[in-house]
C-alpha positions in Angstrom: -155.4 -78.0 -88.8 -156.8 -76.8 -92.0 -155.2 -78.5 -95.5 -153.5 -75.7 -97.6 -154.4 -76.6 -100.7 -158.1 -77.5 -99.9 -158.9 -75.6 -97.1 -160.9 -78.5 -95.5 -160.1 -79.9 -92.1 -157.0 -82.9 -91.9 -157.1 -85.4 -89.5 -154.9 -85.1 -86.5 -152.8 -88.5 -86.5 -149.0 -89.8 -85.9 -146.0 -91.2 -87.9 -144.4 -93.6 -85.9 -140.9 -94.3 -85.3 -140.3 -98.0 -84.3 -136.6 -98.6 -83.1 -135.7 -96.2 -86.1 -135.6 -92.6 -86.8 -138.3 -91.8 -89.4 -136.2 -89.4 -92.3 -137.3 -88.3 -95.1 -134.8 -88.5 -98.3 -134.5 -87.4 -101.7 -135.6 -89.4 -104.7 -132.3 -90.4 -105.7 -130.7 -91.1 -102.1 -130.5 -94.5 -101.2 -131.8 -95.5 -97.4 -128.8 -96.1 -95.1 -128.1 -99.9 -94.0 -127.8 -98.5 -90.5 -130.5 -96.7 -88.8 -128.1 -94.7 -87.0 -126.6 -92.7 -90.0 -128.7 -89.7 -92.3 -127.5 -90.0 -95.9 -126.6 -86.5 -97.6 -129.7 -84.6 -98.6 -131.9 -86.4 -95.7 -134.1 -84.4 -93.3 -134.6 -86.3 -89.6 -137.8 -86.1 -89.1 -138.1 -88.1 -85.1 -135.8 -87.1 -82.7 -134.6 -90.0 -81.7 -133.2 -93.9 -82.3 -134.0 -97.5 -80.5 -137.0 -96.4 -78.7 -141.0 -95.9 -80.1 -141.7 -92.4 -80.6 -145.0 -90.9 -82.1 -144.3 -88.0 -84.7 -147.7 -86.0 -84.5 -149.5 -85.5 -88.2 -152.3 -84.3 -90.1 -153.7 -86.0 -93.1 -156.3 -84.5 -95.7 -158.7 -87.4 -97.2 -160.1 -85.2 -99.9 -155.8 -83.9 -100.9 -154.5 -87.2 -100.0 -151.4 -85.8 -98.3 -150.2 -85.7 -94.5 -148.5 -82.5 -92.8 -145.9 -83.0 -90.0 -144.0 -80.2 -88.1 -140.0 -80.6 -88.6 -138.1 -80.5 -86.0 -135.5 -77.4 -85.1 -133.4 -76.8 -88.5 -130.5 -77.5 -86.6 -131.5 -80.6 -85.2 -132.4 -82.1 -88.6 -130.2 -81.0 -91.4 -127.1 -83.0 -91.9 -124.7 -83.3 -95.0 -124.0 -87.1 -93.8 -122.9 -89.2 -90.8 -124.8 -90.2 -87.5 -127.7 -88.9 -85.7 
């Protein structure tokens, strides 16, 4: 994969998910106590719960930032409640 902002080649790598969904949240969300629930705003990024999973990745050294492909919209998006 080739960095947007750079144009320079990333690093093919993986986020991973250990017993716990891997979400992404905004700034002023709090994490949830349980693994199990997406708080309001949040975006699932793993499909799953209680089992490793490996969320492929790309990361650009000279941009310092890593890329991931989302899941489905409809399998990530939630206003709140459990996975």
């Amino acid at each position: 994969m080739i960095c947007a902002k750079c144009e320079q080649p990333m690093v093919k790598g993986y986020l991973p998910a250990l017993r716990a969904p891997v979400i992404w949240l905004p700034e002023d969300v709090k994490p949830p106590i349980l693994p199990i629930y997406l708080p309001k705003g949040g975006i699932k990024i793993s499909e799953t719960t209680w089992k490793k999973e490996r969320k492929e990745s790309y990361y650009c050294h000279e941009c310092n930032i890593v890329v991931i492909n989302l899941p489905p919209l409809n399998k990530r998006v939630q206003t709140k409640g459990m996975f």
